[in-house]
C-alpha positions in Angstrom: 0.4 11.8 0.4 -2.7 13.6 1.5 -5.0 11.8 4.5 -7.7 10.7 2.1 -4.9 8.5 0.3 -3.8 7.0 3.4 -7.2 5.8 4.4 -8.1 4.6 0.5 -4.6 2.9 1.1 -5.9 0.9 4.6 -9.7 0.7 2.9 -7.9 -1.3 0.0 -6.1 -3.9 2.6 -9.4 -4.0 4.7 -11.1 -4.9 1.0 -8.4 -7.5 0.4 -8.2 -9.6 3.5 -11.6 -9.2 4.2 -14.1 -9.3 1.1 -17.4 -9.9 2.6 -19.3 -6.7 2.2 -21.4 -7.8 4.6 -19.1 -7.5 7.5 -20.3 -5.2 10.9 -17.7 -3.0 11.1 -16.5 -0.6 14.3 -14.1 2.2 12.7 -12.4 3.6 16.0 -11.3 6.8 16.4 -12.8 7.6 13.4 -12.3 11.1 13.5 -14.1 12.8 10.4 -14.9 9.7 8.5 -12.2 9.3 5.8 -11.9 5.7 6.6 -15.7 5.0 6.6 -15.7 7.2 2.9 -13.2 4.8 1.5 -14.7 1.8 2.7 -18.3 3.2 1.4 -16.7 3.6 -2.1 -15.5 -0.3 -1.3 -18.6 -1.7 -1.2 -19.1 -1.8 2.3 -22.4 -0.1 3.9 -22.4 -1.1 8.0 -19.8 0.6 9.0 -20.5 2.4 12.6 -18.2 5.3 13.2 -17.0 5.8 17.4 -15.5 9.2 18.1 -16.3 11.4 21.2 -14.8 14.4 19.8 -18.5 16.6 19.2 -17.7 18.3 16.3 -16.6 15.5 14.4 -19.0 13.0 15.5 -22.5 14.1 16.8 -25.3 14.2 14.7 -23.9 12.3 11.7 -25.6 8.8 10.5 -23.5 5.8 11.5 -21.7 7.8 14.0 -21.8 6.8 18.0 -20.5 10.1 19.9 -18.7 8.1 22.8 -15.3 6.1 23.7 -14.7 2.8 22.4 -14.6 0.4 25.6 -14.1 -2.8 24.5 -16.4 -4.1 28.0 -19.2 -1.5 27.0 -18.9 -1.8 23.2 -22.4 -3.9 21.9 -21.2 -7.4 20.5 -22.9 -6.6 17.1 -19.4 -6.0 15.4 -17.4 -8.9 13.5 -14.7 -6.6 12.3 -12.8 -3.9 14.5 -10.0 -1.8 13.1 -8.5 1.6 13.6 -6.4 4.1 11.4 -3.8 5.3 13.9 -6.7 5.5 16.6 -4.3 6.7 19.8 -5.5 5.9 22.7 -7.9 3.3 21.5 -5.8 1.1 19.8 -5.2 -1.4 22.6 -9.1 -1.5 23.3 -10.0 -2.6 19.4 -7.5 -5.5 20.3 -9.2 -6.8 23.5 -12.6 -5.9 21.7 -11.3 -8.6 18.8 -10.2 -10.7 21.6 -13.4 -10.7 23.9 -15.6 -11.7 21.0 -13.3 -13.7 19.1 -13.7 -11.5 15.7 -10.9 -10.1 13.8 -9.2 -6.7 14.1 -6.9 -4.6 11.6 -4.9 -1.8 13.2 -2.6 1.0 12.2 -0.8 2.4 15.5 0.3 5.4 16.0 1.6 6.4 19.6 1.9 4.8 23.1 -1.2 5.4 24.9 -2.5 2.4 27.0 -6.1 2.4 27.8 -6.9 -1.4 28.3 -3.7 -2.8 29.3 -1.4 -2.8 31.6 1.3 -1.6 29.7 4.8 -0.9 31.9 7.5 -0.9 28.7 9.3 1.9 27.6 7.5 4.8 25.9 9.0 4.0 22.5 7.2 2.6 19.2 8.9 -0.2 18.7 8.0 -1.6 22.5 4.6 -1.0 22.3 4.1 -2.7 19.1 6.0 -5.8 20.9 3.2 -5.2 23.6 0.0 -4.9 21.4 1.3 -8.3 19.4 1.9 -10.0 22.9 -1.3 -8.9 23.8 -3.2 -10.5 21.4 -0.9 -13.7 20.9 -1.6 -14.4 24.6 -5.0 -14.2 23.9 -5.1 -17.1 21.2 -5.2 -14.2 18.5 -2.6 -15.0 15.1 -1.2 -11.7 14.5 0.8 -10.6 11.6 2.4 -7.2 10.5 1.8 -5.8 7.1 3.4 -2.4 5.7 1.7 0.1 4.1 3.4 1.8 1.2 2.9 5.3 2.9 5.1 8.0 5.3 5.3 7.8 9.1 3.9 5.0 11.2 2.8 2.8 8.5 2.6 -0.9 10.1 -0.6 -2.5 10.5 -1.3 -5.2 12.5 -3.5 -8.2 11.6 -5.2 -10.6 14.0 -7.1 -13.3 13.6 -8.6 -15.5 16.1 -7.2 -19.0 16.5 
């Protein structure tokens, strides 16, 4: 399965739990835009790209070259997610937590940028900490599995 299928595959669960086209989105890590592509040929049209790698991100409509800080981010966004967005994964979540707006989340590897995270450095603990994290927070989170190879769980919250 080539990346452009993986992201169509997380574009189609965005589509389902979240229909409203109308949604302000942050894509996180975005990297070179397959995720915004998919969710273009979704229906869904403001979508804001964050990456700080140049090449990737500079100069492209939609695209803010920069880190994703979840205290610096603009409160415009009522959807956050992130296709296996390393070391921002744990800043979407207190993003979706500090404004009380969902997130959607595929992780990929242990790299703490907005927590205090002391666990071991293995998948399966730092999922635990992300869905602590956000359950602490009044956030419902759930796990859903996409049909795909390598990390494939995504993680759903919801604000209470």
């Amino acid at each position: 399965m080539g990346d452009s299928q993986r992201f169509r595959l997380f574009a189609s669960l965005i589509s389902e739990l979240y229909p409203d086209r109308s949604r302000r989105i942050a894509d996180v890590a975005a990297g070179k835009g397959y995720l915004k592509a998919a969710l273009y040929q979704q229906g869904y049209r403001r979508i804001t790209c964050w990456d700080r790698r140049h090449k990737l991100a500079k100069g492209r409509p939609g695209q803010k070259y920069q880190l994703f800080n979840y205290r610096t981010a603009p409160r415009e966004y009522n959807l956050v997610l992130g296709m296996h967005p390393d070391e921002a994964t744990d800043q979407i979540i207190m993003y979706a937590v500090k404004h009380r707006v969902p997130f959607i989340v595929c992780p990929c590897c242990t790299k703490p940028t907005a927590t205090e995270y002391t666990g071991r450095n293995d998948y399966s603990s730092w999922m635990q900490h992300l869905v602590s994290v956000a359950q602490d927070q009044r956030m419902s989170v759930r796990r859903i599995l996409l049909p795909m190879a390598g990390r494939n769980i995504v993680l759903v919250g919801t604000p209470k």
